[in-house]
N, C-alpha and C positions, 0 to 999 in steps of 0.2 A: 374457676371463674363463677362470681355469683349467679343467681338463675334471675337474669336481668333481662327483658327484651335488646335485642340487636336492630341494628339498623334505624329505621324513622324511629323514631321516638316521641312521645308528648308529654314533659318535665311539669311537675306542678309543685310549687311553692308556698306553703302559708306559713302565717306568723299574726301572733296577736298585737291587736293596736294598744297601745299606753298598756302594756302588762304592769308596767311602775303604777302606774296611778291606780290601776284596779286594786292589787295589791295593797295600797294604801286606804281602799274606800272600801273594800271587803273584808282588810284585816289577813292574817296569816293563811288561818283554818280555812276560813269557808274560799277562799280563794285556790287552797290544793283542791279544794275538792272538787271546786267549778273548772281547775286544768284539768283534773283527772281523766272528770267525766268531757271536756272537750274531746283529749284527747283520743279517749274509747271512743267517742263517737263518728271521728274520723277516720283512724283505722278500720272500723265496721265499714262502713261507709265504702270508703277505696277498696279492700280488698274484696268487697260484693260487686264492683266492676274493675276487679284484674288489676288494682293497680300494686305497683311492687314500692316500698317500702325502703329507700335508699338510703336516708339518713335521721336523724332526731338530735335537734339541740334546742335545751329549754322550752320554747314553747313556740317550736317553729321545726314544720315537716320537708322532704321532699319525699316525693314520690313520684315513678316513672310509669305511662304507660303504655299499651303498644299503640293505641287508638287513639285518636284527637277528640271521638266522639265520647267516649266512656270518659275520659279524662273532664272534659265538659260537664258530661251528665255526672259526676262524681262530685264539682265543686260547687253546680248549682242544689245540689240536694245538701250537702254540706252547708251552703247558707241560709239555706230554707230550715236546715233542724236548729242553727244556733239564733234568730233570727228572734226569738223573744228571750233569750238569756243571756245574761251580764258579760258574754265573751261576744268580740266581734274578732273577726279573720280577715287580712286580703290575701287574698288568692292571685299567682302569676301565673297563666299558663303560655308556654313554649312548643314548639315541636324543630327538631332538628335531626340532626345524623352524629349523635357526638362519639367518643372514641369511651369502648369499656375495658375496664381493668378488672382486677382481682378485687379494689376497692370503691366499686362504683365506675362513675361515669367521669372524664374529665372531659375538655373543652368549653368554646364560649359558648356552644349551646346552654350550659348550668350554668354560665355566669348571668347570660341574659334573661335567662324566667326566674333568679333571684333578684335580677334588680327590674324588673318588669313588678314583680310584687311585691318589692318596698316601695313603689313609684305612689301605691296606690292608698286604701282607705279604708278603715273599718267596715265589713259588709260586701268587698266591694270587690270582684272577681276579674283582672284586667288578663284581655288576651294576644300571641302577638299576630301577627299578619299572616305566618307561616301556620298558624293553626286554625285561625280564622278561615284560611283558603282552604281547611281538608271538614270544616262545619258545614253540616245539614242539618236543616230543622231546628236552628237556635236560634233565638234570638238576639242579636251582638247590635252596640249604638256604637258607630266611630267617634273619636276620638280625637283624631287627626295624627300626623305626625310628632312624634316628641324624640328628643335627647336622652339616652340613659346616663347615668351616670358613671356605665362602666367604660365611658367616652366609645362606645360605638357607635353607627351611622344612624341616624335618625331610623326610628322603627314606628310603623303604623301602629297603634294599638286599639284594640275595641275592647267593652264592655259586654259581658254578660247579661242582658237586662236593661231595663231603660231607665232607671233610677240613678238620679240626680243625686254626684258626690261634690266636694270640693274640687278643683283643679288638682289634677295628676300634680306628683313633688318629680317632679323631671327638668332636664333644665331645658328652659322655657326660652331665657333672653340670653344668648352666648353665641361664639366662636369660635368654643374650642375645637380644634381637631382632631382629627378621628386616628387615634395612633397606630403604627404598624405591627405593634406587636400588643400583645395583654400585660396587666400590670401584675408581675410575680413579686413576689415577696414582699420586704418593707411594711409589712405592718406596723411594728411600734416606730418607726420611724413616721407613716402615714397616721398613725396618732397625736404624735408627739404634733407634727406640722398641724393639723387638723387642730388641733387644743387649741395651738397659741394665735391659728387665726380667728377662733372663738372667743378670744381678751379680749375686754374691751381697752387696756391699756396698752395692746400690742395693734399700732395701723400701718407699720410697714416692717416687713419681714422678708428677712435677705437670705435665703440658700445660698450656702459658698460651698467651694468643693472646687477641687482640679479638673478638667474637661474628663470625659467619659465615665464619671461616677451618676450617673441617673440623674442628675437636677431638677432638669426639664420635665421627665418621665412623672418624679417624686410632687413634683409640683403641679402636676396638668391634673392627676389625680385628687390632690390634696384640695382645689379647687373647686373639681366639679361634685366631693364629697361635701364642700360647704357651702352649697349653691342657695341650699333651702333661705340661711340667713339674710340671702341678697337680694330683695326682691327685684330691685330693677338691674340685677345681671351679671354676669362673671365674664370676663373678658379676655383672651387671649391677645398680647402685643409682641409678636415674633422682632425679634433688633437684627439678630444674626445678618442681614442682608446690608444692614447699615454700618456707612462709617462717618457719619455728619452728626453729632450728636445734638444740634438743631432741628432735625429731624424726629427724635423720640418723641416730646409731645404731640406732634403733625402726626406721626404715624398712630398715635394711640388712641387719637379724634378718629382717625380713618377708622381703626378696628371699632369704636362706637359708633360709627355712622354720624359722629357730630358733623352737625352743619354750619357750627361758629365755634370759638375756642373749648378747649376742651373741660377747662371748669367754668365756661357758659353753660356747656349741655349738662357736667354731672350736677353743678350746686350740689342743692341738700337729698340727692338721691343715693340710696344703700347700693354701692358698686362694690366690684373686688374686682382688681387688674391688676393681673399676672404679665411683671415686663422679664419678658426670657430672652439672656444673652447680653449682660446689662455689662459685662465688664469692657469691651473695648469702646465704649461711649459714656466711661464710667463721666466725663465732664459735663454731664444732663443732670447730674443727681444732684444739684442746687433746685432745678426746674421741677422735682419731683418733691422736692419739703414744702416748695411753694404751691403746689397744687396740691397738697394733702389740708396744708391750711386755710385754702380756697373751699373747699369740699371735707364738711365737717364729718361726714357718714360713705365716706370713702377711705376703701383699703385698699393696700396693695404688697401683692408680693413681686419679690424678685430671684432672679437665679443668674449670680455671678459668680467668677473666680474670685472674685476681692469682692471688702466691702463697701459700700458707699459711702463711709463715716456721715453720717447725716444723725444728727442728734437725736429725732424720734427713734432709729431703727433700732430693731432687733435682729441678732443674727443666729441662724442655723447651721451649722458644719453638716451638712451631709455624708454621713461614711460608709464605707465601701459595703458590699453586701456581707449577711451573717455567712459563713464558709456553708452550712445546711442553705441558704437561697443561693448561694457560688453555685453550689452543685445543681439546684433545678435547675438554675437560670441556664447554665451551659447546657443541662440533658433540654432543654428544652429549645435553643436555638439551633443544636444539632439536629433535634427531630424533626424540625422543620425545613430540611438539608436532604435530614437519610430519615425517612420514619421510624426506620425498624432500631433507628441506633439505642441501644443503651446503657446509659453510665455503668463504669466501673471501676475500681479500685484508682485506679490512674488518675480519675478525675479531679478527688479530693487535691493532688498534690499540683495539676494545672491550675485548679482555682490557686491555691496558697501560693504558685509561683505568680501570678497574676492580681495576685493583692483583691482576691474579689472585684475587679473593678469591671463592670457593666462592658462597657466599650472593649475593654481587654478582652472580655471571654465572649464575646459576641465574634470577635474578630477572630479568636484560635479556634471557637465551633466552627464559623463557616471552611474549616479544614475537613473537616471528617468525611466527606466525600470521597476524598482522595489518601488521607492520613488516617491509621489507627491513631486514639486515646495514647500508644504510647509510641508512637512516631512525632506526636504533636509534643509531648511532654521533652519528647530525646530532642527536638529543636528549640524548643524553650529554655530549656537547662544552658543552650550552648551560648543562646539568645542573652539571657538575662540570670548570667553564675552571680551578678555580685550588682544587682540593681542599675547599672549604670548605663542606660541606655540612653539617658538625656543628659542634657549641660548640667551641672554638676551641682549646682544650685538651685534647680528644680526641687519637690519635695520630694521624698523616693515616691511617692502613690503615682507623680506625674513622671517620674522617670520610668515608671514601670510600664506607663500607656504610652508613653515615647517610642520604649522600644518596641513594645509591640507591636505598635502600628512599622516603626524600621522595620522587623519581623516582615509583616507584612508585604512591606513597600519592596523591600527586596526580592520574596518572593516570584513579584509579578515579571513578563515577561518585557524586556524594551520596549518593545509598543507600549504593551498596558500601562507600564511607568508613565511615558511620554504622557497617554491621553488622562491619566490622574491627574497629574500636577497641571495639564494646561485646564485642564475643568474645575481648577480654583479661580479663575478668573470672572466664573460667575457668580453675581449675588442672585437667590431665588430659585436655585437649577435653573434646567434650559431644557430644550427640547431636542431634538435626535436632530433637525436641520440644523441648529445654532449648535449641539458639539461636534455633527460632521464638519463645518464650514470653519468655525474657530479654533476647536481640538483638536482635528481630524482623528475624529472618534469613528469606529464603522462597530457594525450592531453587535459583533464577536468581539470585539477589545468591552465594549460598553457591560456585554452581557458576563462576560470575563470578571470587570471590576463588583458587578452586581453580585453572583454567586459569592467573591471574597470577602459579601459586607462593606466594602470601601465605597460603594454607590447607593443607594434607594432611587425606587422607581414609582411616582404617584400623580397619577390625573396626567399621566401623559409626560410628565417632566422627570425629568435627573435632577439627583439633589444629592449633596454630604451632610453628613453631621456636622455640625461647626468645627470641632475638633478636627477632624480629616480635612475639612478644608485649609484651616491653619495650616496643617501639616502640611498640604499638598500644596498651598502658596509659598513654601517656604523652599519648597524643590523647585516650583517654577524659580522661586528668583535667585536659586542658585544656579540654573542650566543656562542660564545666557541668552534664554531666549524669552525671556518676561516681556521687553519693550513690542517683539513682534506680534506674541498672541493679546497682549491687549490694545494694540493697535487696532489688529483684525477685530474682533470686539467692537471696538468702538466704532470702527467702518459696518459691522453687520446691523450696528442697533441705531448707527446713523441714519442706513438704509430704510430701515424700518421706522425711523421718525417720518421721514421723508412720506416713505409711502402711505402711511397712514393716515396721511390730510388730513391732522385735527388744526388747521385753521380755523376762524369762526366764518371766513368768507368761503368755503371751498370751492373746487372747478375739479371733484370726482368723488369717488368714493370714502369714508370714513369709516376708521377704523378704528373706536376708543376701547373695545373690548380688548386687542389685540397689545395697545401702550398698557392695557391696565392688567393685562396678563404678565406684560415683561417691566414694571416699574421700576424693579429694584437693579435689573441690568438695567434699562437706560437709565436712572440716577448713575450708576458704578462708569459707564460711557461718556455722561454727560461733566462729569469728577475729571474724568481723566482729560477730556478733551479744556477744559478748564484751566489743566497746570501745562498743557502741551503745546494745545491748540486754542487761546484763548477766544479769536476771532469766528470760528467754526463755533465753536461750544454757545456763544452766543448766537449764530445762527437756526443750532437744530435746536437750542430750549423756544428760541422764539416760533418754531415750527410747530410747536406745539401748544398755541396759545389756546386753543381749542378744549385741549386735554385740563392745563392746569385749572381752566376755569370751573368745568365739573368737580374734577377731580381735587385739587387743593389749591385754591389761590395763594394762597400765604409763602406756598414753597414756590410758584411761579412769580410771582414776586422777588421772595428773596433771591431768587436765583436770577432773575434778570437785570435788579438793579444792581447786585454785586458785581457782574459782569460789564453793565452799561458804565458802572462810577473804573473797572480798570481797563476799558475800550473806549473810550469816549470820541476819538477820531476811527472809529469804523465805519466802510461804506455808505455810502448815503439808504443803500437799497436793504441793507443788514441792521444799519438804526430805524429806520422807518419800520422792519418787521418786527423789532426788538420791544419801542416804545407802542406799537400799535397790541404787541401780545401784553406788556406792562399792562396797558388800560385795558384790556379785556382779562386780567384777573385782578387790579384793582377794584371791579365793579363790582362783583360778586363778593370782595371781600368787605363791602361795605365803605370803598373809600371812594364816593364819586369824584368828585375835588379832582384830586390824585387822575383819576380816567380818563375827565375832560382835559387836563393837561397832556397826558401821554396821547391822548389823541390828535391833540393841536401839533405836539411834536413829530409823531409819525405824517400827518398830511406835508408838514414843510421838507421832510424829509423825501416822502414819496415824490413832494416838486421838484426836490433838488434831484433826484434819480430821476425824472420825467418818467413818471408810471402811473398814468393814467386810472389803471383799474385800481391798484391804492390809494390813488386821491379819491376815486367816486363810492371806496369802502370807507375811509374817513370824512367823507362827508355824512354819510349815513350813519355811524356811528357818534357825532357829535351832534345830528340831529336829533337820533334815541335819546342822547343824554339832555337835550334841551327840552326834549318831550316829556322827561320822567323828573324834570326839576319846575314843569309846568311854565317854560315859554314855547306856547305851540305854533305862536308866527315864527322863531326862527326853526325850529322844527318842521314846518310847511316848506320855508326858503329852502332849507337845505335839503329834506327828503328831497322836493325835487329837481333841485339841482343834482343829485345824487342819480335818481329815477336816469334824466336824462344822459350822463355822461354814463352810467352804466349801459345804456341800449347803443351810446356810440362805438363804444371801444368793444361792446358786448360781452359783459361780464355777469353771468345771468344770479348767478350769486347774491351780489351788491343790487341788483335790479329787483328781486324778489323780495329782499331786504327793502327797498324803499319805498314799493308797492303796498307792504305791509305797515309800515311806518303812517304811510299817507290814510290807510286804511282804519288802521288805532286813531288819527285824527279827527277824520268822518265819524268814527263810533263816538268817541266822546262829542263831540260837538251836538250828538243826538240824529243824526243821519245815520240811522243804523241798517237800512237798505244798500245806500252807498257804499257804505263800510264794510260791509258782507261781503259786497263784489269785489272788493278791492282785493280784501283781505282773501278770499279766495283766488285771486289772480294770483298773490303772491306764493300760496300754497304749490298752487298746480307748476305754479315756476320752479320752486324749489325743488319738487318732486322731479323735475325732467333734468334739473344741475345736479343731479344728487345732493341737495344739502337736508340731511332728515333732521336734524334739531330745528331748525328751520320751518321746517315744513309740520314738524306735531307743536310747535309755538303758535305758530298758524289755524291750525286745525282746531286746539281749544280756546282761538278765538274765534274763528268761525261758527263752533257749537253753541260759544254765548249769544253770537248775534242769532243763531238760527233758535235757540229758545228764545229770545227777545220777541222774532217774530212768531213764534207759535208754532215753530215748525221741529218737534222734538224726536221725529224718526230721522229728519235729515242732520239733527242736532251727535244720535248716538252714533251714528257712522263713522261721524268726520273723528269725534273723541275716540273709537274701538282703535282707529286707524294709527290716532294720536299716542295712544297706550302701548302698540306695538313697538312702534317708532321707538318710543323711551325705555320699552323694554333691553330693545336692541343697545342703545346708549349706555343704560345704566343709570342714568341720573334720577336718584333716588324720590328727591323732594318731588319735582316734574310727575312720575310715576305718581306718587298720592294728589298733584293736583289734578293729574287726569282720572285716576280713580273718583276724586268724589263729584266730579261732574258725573262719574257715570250713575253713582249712588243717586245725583240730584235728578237723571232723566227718570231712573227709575222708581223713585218716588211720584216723581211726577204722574207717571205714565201708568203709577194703580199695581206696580209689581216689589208690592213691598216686602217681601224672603229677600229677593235679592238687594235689594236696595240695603236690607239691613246686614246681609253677608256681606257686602264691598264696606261700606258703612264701618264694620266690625272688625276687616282688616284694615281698614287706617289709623280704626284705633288702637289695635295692637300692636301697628307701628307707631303711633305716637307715645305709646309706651316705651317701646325700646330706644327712641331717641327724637329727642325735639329739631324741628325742622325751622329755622328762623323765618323763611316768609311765609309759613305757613297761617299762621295766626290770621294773618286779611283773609286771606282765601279759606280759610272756613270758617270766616263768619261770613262771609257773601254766600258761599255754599250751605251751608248747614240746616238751616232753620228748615227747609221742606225735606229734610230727612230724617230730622230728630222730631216733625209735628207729628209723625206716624209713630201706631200704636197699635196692639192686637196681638195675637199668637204667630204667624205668622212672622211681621217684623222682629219680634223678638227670638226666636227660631233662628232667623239670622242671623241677628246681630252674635249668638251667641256662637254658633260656629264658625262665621268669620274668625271670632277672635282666638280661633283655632288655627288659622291660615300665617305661613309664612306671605311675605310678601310676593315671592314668586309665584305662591299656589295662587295670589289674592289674584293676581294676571293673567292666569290661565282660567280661573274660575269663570271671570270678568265676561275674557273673550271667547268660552266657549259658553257661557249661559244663553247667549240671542243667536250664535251661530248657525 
């Protein structure tokens, strides 16, 4: 073994910036000679503080040291000697624990301090969190959080120095996910993709391949390698969870954060979305020529079985790995099983019986635990003599992952069987109480499937591969027992509609975090209850008029009128909840019209069921709406007819609602004292009903009237309180309209860093996606936070736009705490 340091380690990285271009602006000669001498001067350099000397290609080092500090003082003396010569460097430095060989070091520690210092800039020495933490006596600027593009988890990064570079080439504006394993092999494949999403005559590009050939893998890659060309963002659109292929656009607004159609938000902005799992809703791909047309500097890839046929596409055949990546890829999922295993002779001919396919040899590695290399090979032989593991018609690549996975499935014990195939029932995974209660999974079957690779376990949830879950639906609905587990299902996520009281009127606790964690099973619940149960199915969508109004009005919509037009004689007390959840996601979708009618229809309805507290909500609702179309006498008539039939039947909900309504009246009218009280009574109401959207709606009215009257400490209170509130929610837009109230207190109030730090995080959000009512509200907001100027303000503003949104809420409410 080389004479490497062991254990912690501190990895460091350089490489020169536009070596091309120097090259061209020095000429041949004088350019070896300017490497030469680069290069002596860094070796000199590193080995006068210990550092050891790993590799060299072209004009690019690593070097290992055993100290964070020496590693430090080695790259800043480093850019201090080149610092008036035609060569610039960036530097990455790392520290981690990675694994040594005969040939160096492997793990993602080297991955991440080589893409740590390609992130960065001529001169420019970037460091990570892990090394930063074992620095003394340096001087480091943060940075904030960034993406690598080796799709690892967001890493802190600092600087060396307080010199002012461009923005870090990290991705900035995305969602892609953070993968479970690293990305081996596929280079000239990860080229190939990489080129053709650099055409300009290539804007949609379709990965095709049979399930378990790496698509996804190939492609989440080949993305976040061409981030840099995107300025406004790379995007991840998981389908797998969907079977409505009306749904695709809706869903791919969601992964942008759009808050109106989805080629409202992109127009003429430089995007790349990535739609994965495109082939069982392959009927959306008309919806996707149309939105490339819409959005002239938007691209998109895709990863399906088949292709779209859609006239712009181009298509990619993704194939199986080179037999030299067969073999890492298996020594490498085995090592992560049994450490110590290592390939041998045997392995070659597992790959070759397994046609290199990713899924296949992921699936026979998680054996070696229990099976030698040639116990696994003597069962494969017996598995797959003559390819035919699948229907016959298959391709052989997909007959080969057929059988394996059979292989597999067989393997497992009756139990384990059972709780496979009923864990296809879920779209999105689930959580260990939704596969005890549905599956009857217990944590030894669950943890059973896990070790075999037939399960993944992340953030708490169980999940398959697409492919496995295909599979594993295919054995449910051969066992005879498909109708009762997705019964159960839709009785568990019924429950959880229920419970969750996202009404807009509530009478307890809500819970939108909790529908927005399980969306994709209650869509798959609300589907089935749909073709089974259609009278139910309209029930729990309507239960959730709450949910669709933040979360997508367009799909609460569709989904309640296609229900209302094949129910139209249901309950009186089920259409009144039905048309009153219509008009409360008609609103937000921009169709008032449409809202005021489903209102009028849900109150005759609520009279026909004699339900008082719904007629005293639909009064108050049709009074908002006569308030925001500017008739405020019938607005007055009905808040308080509202007000009062609320306090009768006592529905503190609808009563807080009308309090605040009456209140919004007072304020415009110029009674802004009156209005304050009002508006505050309605607050504190909402607060003892539990309704919190309510009550932080309240709260940043409150904060206007209390700046109105001068009173801007009792002003940021009510807003901190409001920003929590919304935090808890979610609702995005809400969230920056309570941010810049707090930028405008504190502008106000002579505290202008932070004014320009919130300031700075909404407009890094406004970057990554346009909010539709935001436009009024920051221009009422704006002007006393953009009038300020100085070092300070600008100090802000600039690390703000450093800040995720959620850092931007933490920031916020711990700055005055």
């Amino acid at each position: 073994m080389r004479d490497l340091p062991a254990g912690t380690v501190t990895f460091v990285f350089t490489d020169i910036e536009g070596s091309t271009r120097l090259l061209d602006e020095l000429g041949a000669e004088e350019y070896g000679r300017a490497l030469a001498d680069h290069r002596a001067l860094v070796r000199q350099i590193f080995s006068e503080l210990e550092g050891h000397e790993v590799d060299t290609q072209g004009d690019a080092f690593f070097f290992a040291f055993a100290t964070a500090t020496a590693a430090l003082e080695a790259a800043g003396r480093v850019q201090d000697a080149l610092s008036n010569g035609p060569i610039r460097i960036r530097i990455g430095i790392h520290t981690g624990s990675p694994r040594r060989t005969e040939e160096g070091y492997v793990g993602r520690d080297v991955h991440r301090a080589a893409r740590i210092a390609a992130s960065g800039h001529g001169g420019q020495t970037l460091v990570s969190a892990s090394t930063a933490a074992l620095a003394s006596g340096v001087e480091l600027t943060a940075l904030g959080e960034h993406r690598l593009k080796d799709l690892s988890a967001a890493e802190r990064i600092y600087q060396l120095g307080k010199r002012e570079f461009p923005p870090l080439k990290t991705l900035f504006q995305t969602n892609l996910p953070v993968p479970t394993t690293p990305f081996l092999g596929r280079e000239a494949e990860l080229a190939d993709v990489t080129s053709q999403l650099s055409r300009d005559d290539v804007r949609l590009l379709t990965l095709t391949g049979p399930g378990g050939t790496g698509k996804t893998r190939l492609a989440l890659q080949a993305v976040a390698l061409s981030a840099d060309a995107y300025p406004d963002g790379v995007w991840w659109v998981p389908l797998a969870p969907l079977r409505d292929p009306e749904l695709v656009l809706a869903t791919a607004a969601q992964a942008l954060g759009a808050q109106q159609s989805i080629s409202d938000h992109i127009r003429d902005r430089r995007m790349l979305i990535l739609l994965d799992n495109f082939e069982h809703v392959v009927d959306a791909a008309p919806e996707v020529s149309v939105l490339l047309g819409a959005c002239p500097n938007l691209n998109v890839l895709v990863t399906s079985r088949e292709r779209l046929r859609l006239e712009p596409e181009h298509e990619y055949e993704v194939p199986p790995l080179s037999r030299a990546e067969g073999i890492e890829f298996f020594a490498a999922k085995a090592r992560s099983i049994k450490p110590d295993f290592e390939a041998n002779g045997v392995v070659p001919e597992i790959c070759s019986r397994l046609d290199d396919l990713p899924l296949a040899l992921e699936l026979a590695a998680a054996r070696v635990k229990v099976l030698s290399p040639e116990q696994i090979l003597e069962r494969l032989e017996q598995r797959l003599p003559l390819l035919t593991g699948g229907p016959r018609d298959l391709p052989e690549r997909q007959q080969t992952l057929r059988a394996t996975i059979d292989w597999s499935y067989d393997l497992l014990t009756d139990e384990d069987q059972s709780v496979f195939r009923r864990l296809a029932v879920f779209a999105g995974g689930c959580t260990l109480a939704a596969a005890d209660a549905i599956a009857g999974a217990s944590i030894d079957s669950l943890q059973s499937l896990l070790d075999k690779s037939l399960l993944r376990y992340t953030t708490e949830r169980y999940w398959m591969l697409e492919s496995l879950r295909v599979y594993a639906a295919e054995q449910l609905d051969l066992s005879g027992e498909a109708d009762a587990v997705r019964r159960r299902h839709a009785d568990f996520f019924s429950n959880l509609i229920q419970g969750a009281g996202l009404t807009l009127e509530p009478e307890g606790a809500q819970e939108y975090a909790l529908i927005r964690s399980e969306v994709d099973n209650v869509r798959t619940a609300l589907d089935w209850l749909a073709d089974s149960d259609p009278e139910a199915a309209l029930g729990q969508t309507a239960a959730l008029d709450g949910f669709w109004a933040v979360y997508d009005p367009r799909e609460g919509m569709r989904r309640l009128e296609a229900l209302l037009e094949r129910h139209p004689d249901a309950p009186a007390d089920i259409r009144a909840q039905a048309y009153r959840a219509l008009g409360s996601s008609a609103n937000p979708a921009g169709d008032d019209a449409l809202a005021e009618r489903c209102y009028e229809k849900s109150l005759d309805a609520y009279r026909e069921a004699e339900d008082e507290r719904g007629v005293a909500a639909m009064l108050l609702r049709l009074g908002m709406s006569a308030f925001y179309r500017g008739d405020q006498e019938r607005a007055r008539d009905l808040g308080e007819k509202s007000l009062a039939l609320s306090r009768e039947v006592g529905y503190g909900a609808a009563e807080s609602q009308a309090l605040g309504l009456l209140g919004e009246l007072e304020y415009t009218r110029g009674q802004v004292e009156a209005g304050a009280a009002l508006i505050e009574q309605s607050a504190d109401l909402a607060g003892e009903v539990g309704f919190p959207w309510w009550r932080s709606r309240m709260l940043r009215k409150l904060a206007d009237c209390q700046l109105e009257l001068g009173r801007p400490d009792r002003a940021e209170v009510a807003v901190r309180e409001a920003l929590q509130l919304m935090a808890q929610i979610g609702d995005r837009q809400m969230i920056v309209f309570t941010l810049a109230r707090l930028a405008r207190i504190a502008s106000e109030s002579g505290r202008a860093e932070e004014a320009g730090l919130v300031w700075g995080a909404i407009e890094a959000e406004e970057e990554r996606a346009p909010m539709g009512a935001w436009a009024k509200e920051r221009a009422r907001l704006a002007a006393p936070v953009l009038a300020l100027s100085g070092p300070e303000f600008e100090r802000g503003l600039r690390e703000g736009k450093l800040l995720s949104l959620d850092e931007a809420i933490d920031h916020a409410l711990a700055e005055r705490s």
